[in-house]
C-alpha positions in Angstrom: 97.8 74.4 87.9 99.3 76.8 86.2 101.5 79.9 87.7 101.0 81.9 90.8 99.8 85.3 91.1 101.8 87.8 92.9 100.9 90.7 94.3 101.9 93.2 92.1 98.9 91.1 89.3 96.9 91.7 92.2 97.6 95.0 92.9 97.2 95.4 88.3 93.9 93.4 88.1 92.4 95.5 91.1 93.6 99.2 89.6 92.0 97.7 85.9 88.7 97.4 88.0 88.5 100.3 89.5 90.4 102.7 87.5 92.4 103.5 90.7 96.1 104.7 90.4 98.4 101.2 90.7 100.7 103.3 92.9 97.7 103.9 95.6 96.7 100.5 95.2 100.1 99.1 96.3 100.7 100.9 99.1 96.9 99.7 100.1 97.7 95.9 99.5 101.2 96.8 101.2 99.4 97.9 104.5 96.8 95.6 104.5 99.4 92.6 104.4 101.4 94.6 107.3 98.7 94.7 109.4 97.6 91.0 108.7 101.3 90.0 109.8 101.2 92.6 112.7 97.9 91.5 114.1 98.7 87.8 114.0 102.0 88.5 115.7 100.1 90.0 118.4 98.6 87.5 119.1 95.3 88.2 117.5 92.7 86.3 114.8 92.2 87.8 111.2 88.4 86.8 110.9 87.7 88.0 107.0 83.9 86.9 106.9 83.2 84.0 104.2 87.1 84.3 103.1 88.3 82.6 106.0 90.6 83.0 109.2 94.2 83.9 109.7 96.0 83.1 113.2 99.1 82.0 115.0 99.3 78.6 115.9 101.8 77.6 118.7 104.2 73.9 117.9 105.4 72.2 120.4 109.1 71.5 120.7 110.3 68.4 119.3 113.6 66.3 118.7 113.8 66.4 114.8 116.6 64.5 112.7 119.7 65.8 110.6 118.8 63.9 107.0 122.1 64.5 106.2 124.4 63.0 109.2 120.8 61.1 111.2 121.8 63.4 114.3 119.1 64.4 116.6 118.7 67.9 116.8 116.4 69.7 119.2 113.9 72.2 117.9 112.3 74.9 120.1 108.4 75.5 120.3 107.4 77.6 118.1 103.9 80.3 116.3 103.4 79.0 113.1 100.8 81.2 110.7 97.9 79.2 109.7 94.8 79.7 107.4 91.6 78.6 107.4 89.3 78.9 104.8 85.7 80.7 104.9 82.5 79.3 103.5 82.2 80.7 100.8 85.9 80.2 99.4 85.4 76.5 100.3 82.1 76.5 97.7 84.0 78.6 95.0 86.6 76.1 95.1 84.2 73.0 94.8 82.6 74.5 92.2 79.3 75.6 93.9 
């Protein structure tokens, strides 16, 4: 695969398709992320219809291990942020 896109391509491919200022866009995708990350913190689902879902996931605690020295270390229970992808992201990807 070759590099990954960042958001400031996004942000350049979506001003080239809609002749919008990158500036505005930015501060669009900027907000749009914060809220994403502000919702999910609260406790809430993202539900993006046929893109897919974004939520907090809790992990339980667990002893992990030191690779370095093998000691046992104890690690807390945790929210992890998980995605799940929609329908039709699932097809697009499969080639359908």
């Amino acid at each position: 695969m070759p590099g990954a896109v960042t958001k400031r391509d996004l942000v350049k491919t979506i001003a080239e398709n809609t002749g919008l200022k990158q500036g505005d866009i930015q501060k669009v995708v900027q907000v749009l992320l914060d809220s994403i990350i502000a919702e999910i913190a609260g406790g809430k689902r993202i539900e993006l219809r046929d893109f897919g879902v974004f939520e907090a996931r809790r992990k339980k605690a667990r002893i992990a291990r030191n690779p370095r020295t093998g000691e046992s270390v104890h690690v807390g229970e945790r929210l992890v942020p998980h995605f799940k992808a929609g329908r039709l992201m699932k097809l697009s990807l499969n080639g359908k």
